[in-house]
C-alpha positions in Angstrom: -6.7 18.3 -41.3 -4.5 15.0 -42.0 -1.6 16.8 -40.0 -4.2 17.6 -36.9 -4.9 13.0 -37.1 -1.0 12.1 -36.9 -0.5 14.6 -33.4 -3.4 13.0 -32.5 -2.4 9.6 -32.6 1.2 10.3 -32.1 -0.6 11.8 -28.5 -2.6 8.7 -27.3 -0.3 6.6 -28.5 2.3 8.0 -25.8 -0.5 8.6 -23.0 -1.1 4.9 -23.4 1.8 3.8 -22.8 2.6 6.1 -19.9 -0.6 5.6 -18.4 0.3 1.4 -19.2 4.0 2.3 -17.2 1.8 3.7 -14.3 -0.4 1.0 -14.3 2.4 -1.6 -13.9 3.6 0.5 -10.6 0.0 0.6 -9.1 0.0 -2.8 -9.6 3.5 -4.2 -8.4 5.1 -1.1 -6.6 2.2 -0.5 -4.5 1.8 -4.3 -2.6 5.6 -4.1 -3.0 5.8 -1.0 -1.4 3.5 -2.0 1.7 5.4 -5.3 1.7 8.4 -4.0 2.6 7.3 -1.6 5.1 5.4 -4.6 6.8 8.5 -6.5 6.8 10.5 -3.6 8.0 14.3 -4.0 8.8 17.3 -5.3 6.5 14.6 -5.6 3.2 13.1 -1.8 3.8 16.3 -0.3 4.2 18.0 -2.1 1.3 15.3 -0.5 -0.4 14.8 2.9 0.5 19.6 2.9 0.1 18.4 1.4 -3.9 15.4 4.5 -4.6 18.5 7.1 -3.4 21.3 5.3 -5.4 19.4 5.9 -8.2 17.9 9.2 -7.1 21.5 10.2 -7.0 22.3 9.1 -10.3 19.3 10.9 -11.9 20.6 14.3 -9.9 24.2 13.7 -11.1 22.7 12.8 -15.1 21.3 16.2 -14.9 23.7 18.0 -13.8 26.0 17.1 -16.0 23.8 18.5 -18.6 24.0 21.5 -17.0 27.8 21.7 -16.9 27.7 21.1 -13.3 30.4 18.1 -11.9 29.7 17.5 -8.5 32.2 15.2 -6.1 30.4 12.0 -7.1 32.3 9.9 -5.0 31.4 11.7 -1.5 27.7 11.7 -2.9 28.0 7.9 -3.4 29.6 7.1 -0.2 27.6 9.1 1.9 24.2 8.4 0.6 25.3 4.3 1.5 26.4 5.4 5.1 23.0 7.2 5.4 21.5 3.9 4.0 23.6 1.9 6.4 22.4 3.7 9.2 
């Protein structure tokens, strides 16, 4: 029974602070969000290029887990040019 109290706290204790991490996004990423889509232009799209920078770099982290070592450079370099444009 003392076993079935640790998983239990060990449990809320990270579904607190994940639901805490969400809670910090509702509350800053969502008026940020909107703000930059009001303001549209230069701030948006330096945005949307910084979510798919580090979009990339989660795709590349788990790739190379898998082994898998694509031509980062051409990722990079395209995925600013699509930014740019």
């Amino acid at each position: 029974m003392g076993n079935h109290h640790y998983l239990t706290v060990y449990f809320y204790s990270h579904m607190t602070d994940n639901l805490s991490r969400r809670m910090l996004v509702n509350v800053l990423g969502i008026p940020g969000g909107l703000a930059l889509i009001y303001m549209g232009g230069v701030p948006f799209a330096g945005f949307v290029t910084i979510v798919m920078l580090y979009a990339l770099f989660e795709y590349y982290s788990m790739q190379r887990h898998k082994g898998v070592f694509p031509q980062k450079w051409l990722g990079w370099l395209l995925t600013l040019l699509i930014g740019y444009v």
